[in-house]
Every structure is written in C-alpha cells, then in structure tokens.
N, CA and C atoms of all chains as a GROMACS GRO file, in nm:
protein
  561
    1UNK      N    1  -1.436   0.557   0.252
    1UNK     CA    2  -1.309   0.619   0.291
    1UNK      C    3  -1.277   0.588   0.436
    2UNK      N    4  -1.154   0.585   0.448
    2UNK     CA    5  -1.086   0.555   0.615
    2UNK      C    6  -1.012   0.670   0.683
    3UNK      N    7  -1.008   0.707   0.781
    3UNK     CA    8  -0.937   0.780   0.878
    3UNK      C    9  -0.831   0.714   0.928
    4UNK      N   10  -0.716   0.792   0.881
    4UNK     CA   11  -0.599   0.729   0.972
    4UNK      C   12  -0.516   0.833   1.029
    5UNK      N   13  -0.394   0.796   1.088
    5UNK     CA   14  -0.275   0.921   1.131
    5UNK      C   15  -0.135   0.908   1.055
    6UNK      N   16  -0.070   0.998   0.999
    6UNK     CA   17   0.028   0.953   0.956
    6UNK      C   18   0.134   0.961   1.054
    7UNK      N   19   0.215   0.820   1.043
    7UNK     CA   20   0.311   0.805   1.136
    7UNK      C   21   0.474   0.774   1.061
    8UNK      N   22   0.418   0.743   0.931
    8UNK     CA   23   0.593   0.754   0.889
    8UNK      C   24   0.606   0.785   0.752
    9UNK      N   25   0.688   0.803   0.659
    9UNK     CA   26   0.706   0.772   0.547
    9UNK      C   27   0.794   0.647   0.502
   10UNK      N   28   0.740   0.590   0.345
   10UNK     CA   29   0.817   0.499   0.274
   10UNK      C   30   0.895   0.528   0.194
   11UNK      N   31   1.057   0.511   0.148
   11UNK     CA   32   1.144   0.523   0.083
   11UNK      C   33   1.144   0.409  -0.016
   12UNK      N   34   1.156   0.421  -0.140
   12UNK     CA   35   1.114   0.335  -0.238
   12UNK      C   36   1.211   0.377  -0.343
   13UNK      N   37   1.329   0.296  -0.401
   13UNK     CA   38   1.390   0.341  -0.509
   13UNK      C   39   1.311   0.278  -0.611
   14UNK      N   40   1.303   0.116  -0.616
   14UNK     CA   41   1.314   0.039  -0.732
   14UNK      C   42   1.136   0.033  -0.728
   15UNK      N   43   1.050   0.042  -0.814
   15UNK     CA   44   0.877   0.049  -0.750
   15UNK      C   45   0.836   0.085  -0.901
   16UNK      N   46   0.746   0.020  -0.856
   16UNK     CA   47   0.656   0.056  -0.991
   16UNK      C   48   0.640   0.198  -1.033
   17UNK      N   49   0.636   0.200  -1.165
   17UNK     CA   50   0.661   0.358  -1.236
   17UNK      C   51   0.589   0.468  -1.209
   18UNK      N   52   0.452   0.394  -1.182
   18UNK     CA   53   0.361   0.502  -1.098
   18UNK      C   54   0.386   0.595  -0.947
   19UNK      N   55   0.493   0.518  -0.921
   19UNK     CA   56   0.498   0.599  -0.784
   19UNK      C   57   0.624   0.650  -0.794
   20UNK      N   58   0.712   0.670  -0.922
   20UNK     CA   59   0.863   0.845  -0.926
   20UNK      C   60   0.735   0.905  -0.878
   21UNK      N   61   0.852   0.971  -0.779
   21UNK     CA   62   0.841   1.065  -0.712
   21UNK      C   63   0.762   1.110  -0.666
   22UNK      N   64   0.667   0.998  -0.592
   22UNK     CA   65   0.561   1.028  -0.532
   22UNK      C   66   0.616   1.002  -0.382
   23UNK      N   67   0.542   1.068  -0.296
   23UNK     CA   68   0.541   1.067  -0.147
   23UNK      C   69   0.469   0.947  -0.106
   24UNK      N   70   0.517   0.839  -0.027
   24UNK     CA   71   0.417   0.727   0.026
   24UNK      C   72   0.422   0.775   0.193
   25UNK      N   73   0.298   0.768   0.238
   25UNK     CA   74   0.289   0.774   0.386
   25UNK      C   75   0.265   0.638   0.470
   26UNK      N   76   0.339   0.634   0.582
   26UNK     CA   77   0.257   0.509   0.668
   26UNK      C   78   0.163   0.522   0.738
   27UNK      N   79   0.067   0.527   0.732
   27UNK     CA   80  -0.083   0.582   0.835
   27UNK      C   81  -0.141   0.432   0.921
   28UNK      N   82  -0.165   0.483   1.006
   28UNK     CA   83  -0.229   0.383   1.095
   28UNK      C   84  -0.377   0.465   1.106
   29UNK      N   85  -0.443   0.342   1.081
   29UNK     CA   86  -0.597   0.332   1.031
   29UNK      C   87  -0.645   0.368   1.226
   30UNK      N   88  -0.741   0.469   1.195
   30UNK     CA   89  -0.831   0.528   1.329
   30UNK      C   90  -0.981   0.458   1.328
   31UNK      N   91  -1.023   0.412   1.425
   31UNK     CA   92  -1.188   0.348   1.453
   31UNK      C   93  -1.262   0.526   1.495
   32UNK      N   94  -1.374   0.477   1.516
   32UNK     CA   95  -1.441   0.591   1.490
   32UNK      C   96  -1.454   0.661   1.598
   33UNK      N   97  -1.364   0.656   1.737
   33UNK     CA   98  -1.326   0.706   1.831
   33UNK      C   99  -1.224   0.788   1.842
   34UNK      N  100  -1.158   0.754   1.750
   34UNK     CA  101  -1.026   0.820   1.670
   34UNK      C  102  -0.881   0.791   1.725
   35UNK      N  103  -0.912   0.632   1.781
   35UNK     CA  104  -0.810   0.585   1.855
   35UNK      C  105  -0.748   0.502   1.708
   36UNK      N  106  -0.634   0.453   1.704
   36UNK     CA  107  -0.595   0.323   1.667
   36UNK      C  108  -0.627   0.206   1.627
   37UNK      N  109  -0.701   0.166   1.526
   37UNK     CA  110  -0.736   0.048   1.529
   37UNK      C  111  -0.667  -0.102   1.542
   38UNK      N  112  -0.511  -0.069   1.530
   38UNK     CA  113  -0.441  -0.180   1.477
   38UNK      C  114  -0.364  -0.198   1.346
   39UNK      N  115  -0.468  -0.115   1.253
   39UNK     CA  116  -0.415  -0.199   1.116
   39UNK      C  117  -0.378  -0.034   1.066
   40UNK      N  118  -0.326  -0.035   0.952
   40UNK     CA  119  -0.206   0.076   0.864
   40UNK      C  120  -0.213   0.039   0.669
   41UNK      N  121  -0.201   0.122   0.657
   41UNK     CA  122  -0.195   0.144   0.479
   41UNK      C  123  -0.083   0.220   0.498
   42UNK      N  124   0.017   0.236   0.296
   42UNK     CA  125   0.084   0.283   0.318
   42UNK      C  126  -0.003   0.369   0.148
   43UNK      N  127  -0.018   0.484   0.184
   43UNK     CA  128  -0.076   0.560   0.068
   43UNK      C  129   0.012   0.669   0.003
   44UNK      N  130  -0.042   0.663  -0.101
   44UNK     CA  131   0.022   0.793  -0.207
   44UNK      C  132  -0.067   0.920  -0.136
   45UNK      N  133   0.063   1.055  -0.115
   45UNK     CA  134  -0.026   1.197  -0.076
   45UNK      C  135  -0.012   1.231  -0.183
   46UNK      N  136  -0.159   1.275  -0.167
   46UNK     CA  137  -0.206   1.431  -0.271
   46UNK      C  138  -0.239   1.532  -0.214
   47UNK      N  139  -0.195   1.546  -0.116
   47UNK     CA  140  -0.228   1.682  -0.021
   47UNK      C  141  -0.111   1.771   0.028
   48UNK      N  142   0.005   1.673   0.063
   48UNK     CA  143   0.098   1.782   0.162
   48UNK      C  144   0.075   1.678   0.324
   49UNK      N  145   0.021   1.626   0.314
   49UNK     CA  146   0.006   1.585   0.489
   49UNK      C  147   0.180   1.526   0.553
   50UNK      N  148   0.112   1.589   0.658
   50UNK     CA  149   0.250   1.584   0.764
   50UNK      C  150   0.258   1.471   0.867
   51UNK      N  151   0.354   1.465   0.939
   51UNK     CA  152   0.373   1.378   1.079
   51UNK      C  153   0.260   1.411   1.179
   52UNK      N  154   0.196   1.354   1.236
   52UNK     CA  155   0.111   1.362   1.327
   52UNK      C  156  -0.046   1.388   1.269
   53UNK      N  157  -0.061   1.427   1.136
   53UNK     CA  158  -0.194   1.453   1.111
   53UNK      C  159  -0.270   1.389   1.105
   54UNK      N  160  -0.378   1.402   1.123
   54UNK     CA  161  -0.534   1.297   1.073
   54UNK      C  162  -0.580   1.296   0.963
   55UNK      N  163  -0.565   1.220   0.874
   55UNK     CA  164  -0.604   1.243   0.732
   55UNK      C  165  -0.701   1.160   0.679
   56UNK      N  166  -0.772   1.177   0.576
   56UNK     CA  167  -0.854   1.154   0.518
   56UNK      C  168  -0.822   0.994   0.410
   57UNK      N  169  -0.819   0.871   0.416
   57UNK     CA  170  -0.774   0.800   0.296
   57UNK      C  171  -0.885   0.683   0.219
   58UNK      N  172  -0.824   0.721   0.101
   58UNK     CA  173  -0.914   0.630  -0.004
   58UNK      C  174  -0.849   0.551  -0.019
   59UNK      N  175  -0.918   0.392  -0.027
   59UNK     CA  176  -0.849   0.247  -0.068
   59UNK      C  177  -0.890   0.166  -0.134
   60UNK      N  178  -0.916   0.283  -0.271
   60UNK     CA  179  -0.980   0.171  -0.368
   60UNK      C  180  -0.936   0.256  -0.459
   61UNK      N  181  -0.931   0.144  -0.559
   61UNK     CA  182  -0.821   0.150  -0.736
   61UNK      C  183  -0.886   0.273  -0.800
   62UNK      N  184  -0.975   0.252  -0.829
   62UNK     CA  185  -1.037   0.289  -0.923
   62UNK      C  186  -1.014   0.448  -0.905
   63UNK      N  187  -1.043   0.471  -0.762
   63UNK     CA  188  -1.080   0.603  -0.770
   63UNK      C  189  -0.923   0.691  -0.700
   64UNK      N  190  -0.848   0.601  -0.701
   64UNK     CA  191  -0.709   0.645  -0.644
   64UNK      C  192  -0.641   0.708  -0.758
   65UNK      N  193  -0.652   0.634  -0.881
   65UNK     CA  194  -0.566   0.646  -1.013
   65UNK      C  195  -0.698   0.787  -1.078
   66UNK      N  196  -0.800   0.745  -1.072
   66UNK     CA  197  -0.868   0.913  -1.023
   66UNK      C  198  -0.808   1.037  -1.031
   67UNK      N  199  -0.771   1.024  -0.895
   67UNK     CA  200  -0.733   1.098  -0.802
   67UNK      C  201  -0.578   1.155  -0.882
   68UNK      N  202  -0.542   1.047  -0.890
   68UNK     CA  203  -0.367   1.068  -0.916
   68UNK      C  204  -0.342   1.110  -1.106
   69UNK      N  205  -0.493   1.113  -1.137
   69UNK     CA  206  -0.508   1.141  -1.310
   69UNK      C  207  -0.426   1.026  -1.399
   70UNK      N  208  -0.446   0.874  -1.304
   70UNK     CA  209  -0.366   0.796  -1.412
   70UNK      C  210  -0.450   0.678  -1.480
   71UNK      N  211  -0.458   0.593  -1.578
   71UNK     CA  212  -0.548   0.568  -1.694
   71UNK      C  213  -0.508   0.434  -1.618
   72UNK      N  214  -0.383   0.385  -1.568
   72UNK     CA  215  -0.387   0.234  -1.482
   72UNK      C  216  -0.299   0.271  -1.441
   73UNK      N  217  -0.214   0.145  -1.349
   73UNK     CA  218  -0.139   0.142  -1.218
   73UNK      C  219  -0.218   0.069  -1.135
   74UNK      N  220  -0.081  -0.023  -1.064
   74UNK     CA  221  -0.074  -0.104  -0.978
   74UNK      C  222  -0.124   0.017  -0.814
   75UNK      N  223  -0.201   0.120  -0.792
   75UNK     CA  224  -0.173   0.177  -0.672
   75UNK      C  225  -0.343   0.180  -0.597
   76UNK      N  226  -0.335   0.156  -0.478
   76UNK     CA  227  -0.515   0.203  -0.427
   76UNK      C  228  -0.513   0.253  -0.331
   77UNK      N  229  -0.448   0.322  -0.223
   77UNK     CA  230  -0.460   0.355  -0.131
   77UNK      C  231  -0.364   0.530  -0.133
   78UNK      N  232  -0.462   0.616  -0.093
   78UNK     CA  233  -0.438   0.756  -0.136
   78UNK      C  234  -0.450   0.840  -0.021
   79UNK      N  235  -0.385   0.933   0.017
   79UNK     CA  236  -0.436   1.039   0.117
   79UNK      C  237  -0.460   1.127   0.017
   80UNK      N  238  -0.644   1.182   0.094
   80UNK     CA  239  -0.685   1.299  -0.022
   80UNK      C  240  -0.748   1.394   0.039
   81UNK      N  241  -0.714   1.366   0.181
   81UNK     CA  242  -0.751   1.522   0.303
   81UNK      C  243  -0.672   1.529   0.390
   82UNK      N  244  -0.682   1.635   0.480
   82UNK     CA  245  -0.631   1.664   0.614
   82UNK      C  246  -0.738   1.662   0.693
   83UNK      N  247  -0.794   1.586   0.796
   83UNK     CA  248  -0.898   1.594   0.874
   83UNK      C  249  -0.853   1.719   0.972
   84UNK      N  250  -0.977   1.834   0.988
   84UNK     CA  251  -0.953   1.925   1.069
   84UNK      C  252  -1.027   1.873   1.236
   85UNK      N  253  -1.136   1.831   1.204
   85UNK     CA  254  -1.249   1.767   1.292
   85UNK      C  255  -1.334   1.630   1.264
   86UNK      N  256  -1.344   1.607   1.358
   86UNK     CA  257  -1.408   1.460   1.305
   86UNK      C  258  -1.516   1.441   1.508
   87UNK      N  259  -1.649   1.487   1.471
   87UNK     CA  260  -1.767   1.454   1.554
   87UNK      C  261  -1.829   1.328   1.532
   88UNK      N  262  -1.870   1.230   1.645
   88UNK     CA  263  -1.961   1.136   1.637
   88UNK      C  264  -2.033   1.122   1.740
   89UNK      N  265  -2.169   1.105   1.729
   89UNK     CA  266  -2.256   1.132   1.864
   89UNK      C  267  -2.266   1.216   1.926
   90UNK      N  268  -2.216   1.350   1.895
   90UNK     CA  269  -2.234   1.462   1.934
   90UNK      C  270  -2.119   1.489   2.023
   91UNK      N  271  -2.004   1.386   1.965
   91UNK     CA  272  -1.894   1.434   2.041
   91UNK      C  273  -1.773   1.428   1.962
   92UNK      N  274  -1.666   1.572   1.998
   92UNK     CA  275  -1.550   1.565   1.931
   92UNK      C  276  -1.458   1.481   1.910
   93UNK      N  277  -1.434   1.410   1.848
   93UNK     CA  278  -1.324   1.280   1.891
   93UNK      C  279  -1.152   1.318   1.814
   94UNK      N  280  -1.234   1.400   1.689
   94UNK     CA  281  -1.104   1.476   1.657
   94UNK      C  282  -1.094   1.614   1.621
   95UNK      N  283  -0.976   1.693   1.689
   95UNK     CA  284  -1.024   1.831   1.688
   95UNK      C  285  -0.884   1.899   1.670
   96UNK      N  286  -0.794   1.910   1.556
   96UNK     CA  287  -0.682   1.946   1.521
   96UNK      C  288  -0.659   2.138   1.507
   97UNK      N  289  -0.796   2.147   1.514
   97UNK     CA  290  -0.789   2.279   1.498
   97UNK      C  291  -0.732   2.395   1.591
   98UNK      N  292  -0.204   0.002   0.062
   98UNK     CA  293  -0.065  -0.120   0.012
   98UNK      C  294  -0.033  -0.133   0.163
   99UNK      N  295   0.036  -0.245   0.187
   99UNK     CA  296   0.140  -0.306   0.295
   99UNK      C  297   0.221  -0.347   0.273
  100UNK      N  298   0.322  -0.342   0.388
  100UNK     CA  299   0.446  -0.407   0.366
  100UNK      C  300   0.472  -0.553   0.381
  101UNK      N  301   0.553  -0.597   0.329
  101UNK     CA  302   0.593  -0.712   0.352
  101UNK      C  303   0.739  -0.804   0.327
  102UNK      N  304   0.755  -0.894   0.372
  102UNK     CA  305   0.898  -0.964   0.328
  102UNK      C  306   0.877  -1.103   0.282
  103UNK      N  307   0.984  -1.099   0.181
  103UNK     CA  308   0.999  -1.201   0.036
  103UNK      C  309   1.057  -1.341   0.120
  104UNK      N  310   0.947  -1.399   0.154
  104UNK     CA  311   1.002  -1.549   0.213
  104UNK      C  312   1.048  -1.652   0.101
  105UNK      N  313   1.025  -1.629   0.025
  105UNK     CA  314   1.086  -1.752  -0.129
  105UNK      C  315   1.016  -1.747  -0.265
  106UNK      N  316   1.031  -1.828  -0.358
  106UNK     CA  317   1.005  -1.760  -0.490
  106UNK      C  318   0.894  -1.968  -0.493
  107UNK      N  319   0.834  -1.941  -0.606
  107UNK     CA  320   0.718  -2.006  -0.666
  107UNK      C  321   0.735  -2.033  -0.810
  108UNK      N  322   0.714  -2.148  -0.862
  108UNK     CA  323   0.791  -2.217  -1.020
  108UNK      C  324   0.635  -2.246  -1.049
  109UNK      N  325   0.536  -2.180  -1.161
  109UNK     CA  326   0.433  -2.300  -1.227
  109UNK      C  327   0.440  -2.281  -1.331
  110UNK      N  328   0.473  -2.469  -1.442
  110UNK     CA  329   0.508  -2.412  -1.563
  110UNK      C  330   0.328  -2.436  -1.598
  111UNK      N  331   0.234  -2.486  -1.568
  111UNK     CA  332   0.161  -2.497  -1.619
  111UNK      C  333   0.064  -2.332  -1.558
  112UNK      N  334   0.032  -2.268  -1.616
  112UNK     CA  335  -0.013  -2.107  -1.547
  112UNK      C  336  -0.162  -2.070  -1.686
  113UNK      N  337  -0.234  -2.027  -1.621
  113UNK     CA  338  -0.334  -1.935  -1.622
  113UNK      C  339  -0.275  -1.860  -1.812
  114UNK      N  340  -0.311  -1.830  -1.894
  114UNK     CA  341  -0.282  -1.745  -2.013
  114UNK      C  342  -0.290  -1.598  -1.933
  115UNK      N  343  -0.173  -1.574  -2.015
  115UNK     CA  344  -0.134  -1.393  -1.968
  115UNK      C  345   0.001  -1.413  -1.859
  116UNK      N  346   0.003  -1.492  -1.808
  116UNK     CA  347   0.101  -1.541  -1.646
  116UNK      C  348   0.211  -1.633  -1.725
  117UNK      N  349   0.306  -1.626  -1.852
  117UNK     CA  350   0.396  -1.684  -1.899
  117UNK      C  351   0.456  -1.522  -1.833
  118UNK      N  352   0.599  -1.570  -1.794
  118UNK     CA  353   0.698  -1.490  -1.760
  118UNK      C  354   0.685  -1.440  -1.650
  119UNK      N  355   0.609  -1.439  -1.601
  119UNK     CA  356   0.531  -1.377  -1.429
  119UNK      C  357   0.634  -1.448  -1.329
  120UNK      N  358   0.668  -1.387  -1.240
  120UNK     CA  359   0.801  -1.398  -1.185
  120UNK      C  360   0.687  -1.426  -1.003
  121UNK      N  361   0.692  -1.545  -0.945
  121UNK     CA  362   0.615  -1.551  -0.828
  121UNK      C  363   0.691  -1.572  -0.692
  122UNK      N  364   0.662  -1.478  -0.592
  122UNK     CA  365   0.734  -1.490  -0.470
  122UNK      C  366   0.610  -1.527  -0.375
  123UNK      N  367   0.684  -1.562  -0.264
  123UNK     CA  368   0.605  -1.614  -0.191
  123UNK      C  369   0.626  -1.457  -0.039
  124UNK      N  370   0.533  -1.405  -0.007
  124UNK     CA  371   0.584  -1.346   0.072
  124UNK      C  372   0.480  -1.293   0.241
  125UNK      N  373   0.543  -1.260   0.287
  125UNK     CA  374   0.479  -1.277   0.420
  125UNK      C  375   0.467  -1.129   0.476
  126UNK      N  376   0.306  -1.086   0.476
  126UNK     CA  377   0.254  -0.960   0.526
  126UNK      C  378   0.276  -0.961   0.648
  127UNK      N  379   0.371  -0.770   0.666
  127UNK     CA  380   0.382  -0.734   0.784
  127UNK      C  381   0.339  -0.645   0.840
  128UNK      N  382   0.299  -0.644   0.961
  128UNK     CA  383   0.236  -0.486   1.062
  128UNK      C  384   0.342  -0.394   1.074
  129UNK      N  385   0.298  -0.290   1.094
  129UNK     CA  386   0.390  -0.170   1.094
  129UNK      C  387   0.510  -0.144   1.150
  130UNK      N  388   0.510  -0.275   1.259
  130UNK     CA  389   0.625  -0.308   1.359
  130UNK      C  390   0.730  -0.360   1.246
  131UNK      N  391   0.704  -0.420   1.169
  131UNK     CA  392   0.727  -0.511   1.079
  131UNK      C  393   0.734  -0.639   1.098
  132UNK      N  394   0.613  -0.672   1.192
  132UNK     CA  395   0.635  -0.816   1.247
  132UNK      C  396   0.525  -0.906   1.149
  133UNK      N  397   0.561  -1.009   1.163
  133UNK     CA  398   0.496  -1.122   1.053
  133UNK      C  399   0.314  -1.090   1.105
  134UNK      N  400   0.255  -1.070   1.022
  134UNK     CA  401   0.120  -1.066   1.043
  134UNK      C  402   0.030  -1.142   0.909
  135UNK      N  403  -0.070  -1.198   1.000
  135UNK     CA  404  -0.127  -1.296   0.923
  135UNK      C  405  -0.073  -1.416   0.798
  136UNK      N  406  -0.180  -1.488   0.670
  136UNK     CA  407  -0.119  -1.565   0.623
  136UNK      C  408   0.019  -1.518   0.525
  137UNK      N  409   0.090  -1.614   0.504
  137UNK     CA  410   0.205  -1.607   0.386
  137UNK      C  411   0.083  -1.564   0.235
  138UNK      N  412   0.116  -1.509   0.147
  138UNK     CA  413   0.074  -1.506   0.009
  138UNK      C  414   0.182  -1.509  -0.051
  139UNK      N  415   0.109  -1.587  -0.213
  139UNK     CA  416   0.199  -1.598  -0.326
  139UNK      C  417   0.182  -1.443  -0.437
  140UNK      N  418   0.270  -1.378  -0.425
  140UNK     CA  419   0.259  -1.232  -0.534
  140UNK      C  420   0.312  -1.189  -0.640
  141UNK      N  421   0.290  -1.199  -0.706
  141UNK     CA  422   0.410  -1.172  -0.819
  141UNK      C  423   0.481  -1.033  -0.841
  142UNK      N  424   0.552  -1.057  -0.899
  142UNK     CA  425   0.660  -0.928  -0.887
  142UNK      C  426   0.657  -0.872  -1.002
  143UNK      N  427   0.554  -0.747  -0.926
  143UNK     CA  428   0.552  -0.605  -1.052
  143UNK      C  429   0.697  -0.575  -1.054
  144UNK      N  430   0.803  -0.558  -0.965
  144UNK     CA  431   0.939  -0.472  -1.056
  144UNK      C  432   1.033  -0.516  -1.081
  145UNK      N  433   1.003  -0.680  -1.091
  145UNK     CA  434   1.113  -0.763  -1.170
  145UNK      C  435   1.270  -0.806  -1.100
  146UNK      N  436   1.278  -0.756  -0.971
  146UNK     CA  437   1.372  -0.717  -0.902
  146UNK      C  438   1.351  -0.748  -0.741
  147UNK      N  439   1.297  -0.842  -0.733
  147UNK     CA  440   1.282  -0.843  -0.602
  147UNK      C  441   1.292  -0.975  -0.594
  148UNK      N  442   1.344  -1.009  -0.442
  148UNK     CA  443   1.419  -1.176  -0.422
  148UNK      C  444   1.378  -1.196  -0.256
  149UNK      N  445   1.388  -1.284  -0.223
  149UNK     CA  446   1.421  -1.342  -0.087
  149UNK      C  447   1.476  -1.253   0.035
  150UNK      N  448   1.414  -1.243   0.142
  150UNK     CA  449   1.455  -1.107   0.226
  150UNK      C  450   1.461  -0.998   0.184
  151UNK      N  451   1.386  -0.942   0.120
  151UNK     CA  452   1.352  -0.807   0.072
  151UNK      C  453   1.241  -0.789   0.132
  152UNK      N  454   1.268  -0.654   0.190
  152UNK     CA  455   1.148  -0.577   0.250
  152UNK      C  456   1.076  -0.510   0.108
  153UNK      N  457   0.900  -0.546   0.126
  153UNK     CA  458   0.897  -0.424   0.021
  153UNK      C  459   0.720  -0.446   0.015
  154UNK      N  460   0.684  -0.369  -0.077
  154UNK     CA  461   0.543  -0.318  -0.031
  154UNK      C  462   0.480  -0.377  -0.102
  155UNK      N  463   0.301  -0.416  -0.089
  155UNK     CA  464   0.232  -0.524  -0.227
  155UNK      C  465   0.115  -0.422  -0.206
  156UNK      N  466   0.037  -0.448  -0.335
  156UNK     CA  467  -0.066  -0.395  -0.358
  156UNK      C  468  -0.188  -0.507  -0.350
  157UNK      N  469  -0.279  -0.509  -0.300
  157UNK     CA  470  -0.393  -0.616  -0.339
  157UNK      C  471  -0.544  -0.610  -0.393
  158UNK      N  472  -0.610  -0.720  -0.393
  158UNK     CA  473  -0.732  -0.698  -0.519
  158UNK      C  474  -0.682  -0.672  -0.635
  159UNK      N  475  -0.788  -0.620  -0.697
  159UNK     CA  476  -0.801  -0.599  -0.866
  159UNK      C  477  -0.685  -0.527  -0.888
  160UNK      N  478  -0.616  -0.434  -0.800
  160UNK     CA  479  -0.498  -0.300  -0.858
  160UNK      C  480  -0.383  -0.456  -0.860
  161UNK      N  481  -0.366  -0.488  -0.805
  161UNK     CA  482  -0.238  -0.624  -0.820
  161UNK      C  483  -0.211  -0.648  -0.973
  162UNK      N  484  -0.319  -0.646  -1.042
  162UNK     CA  485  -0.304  -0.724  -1.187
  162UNK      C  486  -0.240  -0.610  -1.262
  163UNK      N  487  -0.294  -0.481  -1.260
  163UNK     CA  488  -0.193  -0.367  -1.314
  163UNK      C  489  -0.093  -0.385  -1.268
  164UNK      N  490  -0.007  -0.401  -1.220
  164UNK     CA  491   0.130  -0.379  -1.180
  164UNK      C  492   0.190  -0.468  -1.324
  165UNK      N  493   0.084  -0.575  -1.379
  165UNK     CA  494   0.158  -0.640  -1.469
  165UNK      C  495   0.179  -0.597  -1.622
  166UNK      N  496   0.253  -0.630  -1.708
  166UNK     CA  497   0.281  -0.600  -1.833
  166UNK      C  498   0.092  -0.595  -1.879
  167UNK      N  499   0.070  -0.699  -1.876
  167UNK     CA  500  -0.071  -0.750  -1.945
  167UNK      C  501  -0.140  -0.742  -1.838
  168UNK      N  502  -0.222  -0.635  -1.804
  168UNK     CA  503  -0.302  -0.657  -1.709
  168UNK      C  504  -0.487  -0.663  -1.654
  169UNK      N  505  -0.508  -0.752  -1.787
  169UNK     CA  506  -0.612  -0.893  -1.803
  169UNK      C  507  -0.552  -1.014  -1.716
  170UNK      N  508  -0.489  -1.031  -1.624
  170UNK     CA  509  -0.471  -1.163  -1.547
  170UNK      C  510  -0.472  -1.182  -1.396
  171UNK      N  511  -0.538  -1.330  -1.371
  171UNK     CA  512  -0.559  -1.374  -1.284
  171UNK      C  513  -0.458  -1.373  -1.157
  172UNK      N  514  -0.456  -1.219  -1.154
  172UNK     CA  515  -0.291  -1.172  -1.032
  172UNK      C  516  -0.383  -1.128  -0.887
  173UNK      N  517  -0.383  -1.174  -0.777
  173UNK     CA  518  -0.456  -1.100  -0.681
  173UNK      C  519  -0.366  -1.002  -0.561
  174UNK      N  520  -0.254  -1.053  -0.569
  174UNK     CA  521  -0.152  -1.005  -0.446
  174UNK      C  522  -0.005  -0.928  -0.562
  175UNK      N  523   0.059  -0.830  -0.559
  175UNK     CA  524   0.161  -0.784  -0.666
  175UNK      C  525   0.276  -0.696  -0.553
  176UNK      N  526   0.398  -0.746  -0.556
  176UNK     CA  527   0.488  -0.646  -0.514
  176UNK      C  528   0.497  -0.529  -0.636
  177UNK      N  529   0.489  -0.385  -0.568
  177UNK     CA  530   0.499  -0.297  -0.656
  177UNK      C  531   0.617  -0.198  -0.586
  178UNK      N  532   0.654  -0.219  -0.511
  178UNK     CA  533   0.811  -0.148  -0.495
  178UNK      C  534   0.890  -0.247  -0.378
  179UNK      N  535   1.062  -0.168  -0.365
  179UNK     CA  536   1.102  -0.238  -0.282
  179UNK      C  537   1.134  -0.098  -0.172
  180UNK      N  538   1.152  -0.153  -0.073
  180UNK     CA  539   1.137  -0.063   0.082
  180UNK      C  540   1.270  -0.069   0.069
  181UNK      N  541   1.340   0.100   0.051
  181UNK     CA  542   1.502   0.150   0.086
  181UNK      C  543   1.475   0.163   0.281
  182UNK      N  544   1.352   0.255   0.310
  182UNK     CA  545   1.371   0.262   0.458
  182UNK      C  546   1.194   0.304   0.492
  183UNK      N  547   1.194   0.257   0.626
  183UNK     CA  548   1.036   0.313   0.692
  183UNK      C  549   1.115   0.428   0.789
  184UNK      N  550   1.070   0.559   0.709
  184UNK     CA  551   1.120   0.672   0.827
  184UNK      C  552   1.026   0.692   0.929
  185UNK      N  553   1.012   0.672   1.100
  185UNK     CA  554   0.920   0.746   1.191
  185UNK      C  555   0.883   0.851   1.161
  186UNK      N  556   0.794   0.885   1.170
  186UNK     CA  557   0.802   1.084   1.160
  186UNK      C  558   0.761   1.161   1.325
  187UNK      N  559   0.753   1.052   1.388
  187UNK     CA  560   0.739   1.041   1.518
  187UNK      C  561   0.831   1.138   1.585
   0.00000   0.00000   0.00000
C-alpha cells in the first residue's frame, strides 16, 4: 500500500461502467517522510476522504475490485483509509490529529 | 490510473486472437501538471469513444485487459474514461 495526499478530484462522464458514480481522487504519492514524492494516482474512494487529507491507497487489481465488491473491471488504484498518524524512526512525520 | 492525452490512433490488421475490433490509440502519460511525462504508449480504448486530444485517464498492468469486452487478451495499457475536468481541491 502507498501514502498519498489528496489534491484534486476527476470528473469523468464517458468511463468505464465501473466507475457511475464513483468519486475519483487525484493524490500525490508521499515518501516515507511524508513529503511529496513526485508521482500521483488517480483512485476510486471508499472512505469519504477530503481535500488536504493523508490517505491510505491500494494499487493493485485484484484487491481494489475487492474492495469495491466487483467480480472484474478495468480499475486498481483505491483510497481505503484516512491516515490519522504516520511514525518512522521514532518520529512523527504525519500527525493530522 | 493516470492521466493522459490521445496523441493518435494505431491500425494492426494482423493482431494477437481476442484484439479483432480493439480500437488502438497512441497516447502520451501525463503528471499532474498535465505535462507530458515519460514514454508515449499504445492503449486501447476501453470506452470506445475516445480520439486525438482527449484528455483522459488509463489504467495499467493486468487491470488494462478488463476494460475489454473479452478480457483474456494481450492488452497492457487501456483508456478507461475520458477527463470532463481535474478540480484543485486546493
């Protein structure tokens, strides 16, 4: 699983059937400092996550359609937390609380 | 998934079994800026509807081949929607 922030949403009329009326987020992927790495997914929420949060994302098929209770689909990349905290080395790097 | 834009379309009559009717664009992954990032890929088009200068999003690996009718085939890159807008939430 990856840590990212969500920074935008995607508007999608015409899209594969799996994603009516699903929420897509733009998240920019966090290194384990909890800065920015550069790179971004755009995932299906299953949570509710908002603008500015740290969230939790999965980017793999298998366990996305899982997640989303679907038997196939074109989709792999999922928000499936809200990060409250995130410690490494005995130090806070993320602390939303 | 990432975004990307539809630089041109791709003709093979000779194709892989399962890939008759498979509709192939050629399209060019972008960073969040939406600026051209890394190589061009060839993807085919999960929604049948997508052309040349279209912004719009691909799926990759193994999930690419679902996007298709038959999805037993040799698909690695798949547009699976087209981008109306990227809202900031900034």
């Amino acid at each position: 699983m990856k840590i990212g922030r969500v920074v935008g949403t995607v508007v999608s009329t015409i899209n594969a059937p799996v994603f009516d009326g699903r929420r897509l987020l733009l998240c920019d992927l966090l290194d384990a400092s909890g800065r920015p790495e550069g790179g971004y997914l755009i995932c299906v929420d299953t949570v509710g996550a908002g603008a500015g949060e740290a969230v939790l994302i999965l980017d793999e098929g298998n366990s996305a359609r899982l997640v989303l209770g679907l038997s196939a689909g074109p989709v792999r990349a999922v928000v499936v937390g809200i990060v409250d905290q995130l410690e490494v080395d005995g130090e806070l790097v993320i602390d939303e609380a | 998934m990432q975004l990307a834009r539809v630089t041109g379309t791709l003709v093979a009559s000779v194709k892989a079994d399962g890939l008759e009717g498979v509709k192939f664009l050629i399209v060019q992954p972008l960073d969040r800026q939406q600026q051209p990032e890394g190589h061009p890929v060839v993807a085919a088009d999960g929604v049948h509807m997508a052309g040349p200068g279209e912004l719009v999003y691909i799926v990759g690996a193994r999930e690419a081949a679902q996007a298709m009718p038959n999805t037993f085939v040799p698909v690695d890159h798949a547009i699976v929607g087209i981008v109306d807008a990227v809202e900031a939430l900034e």
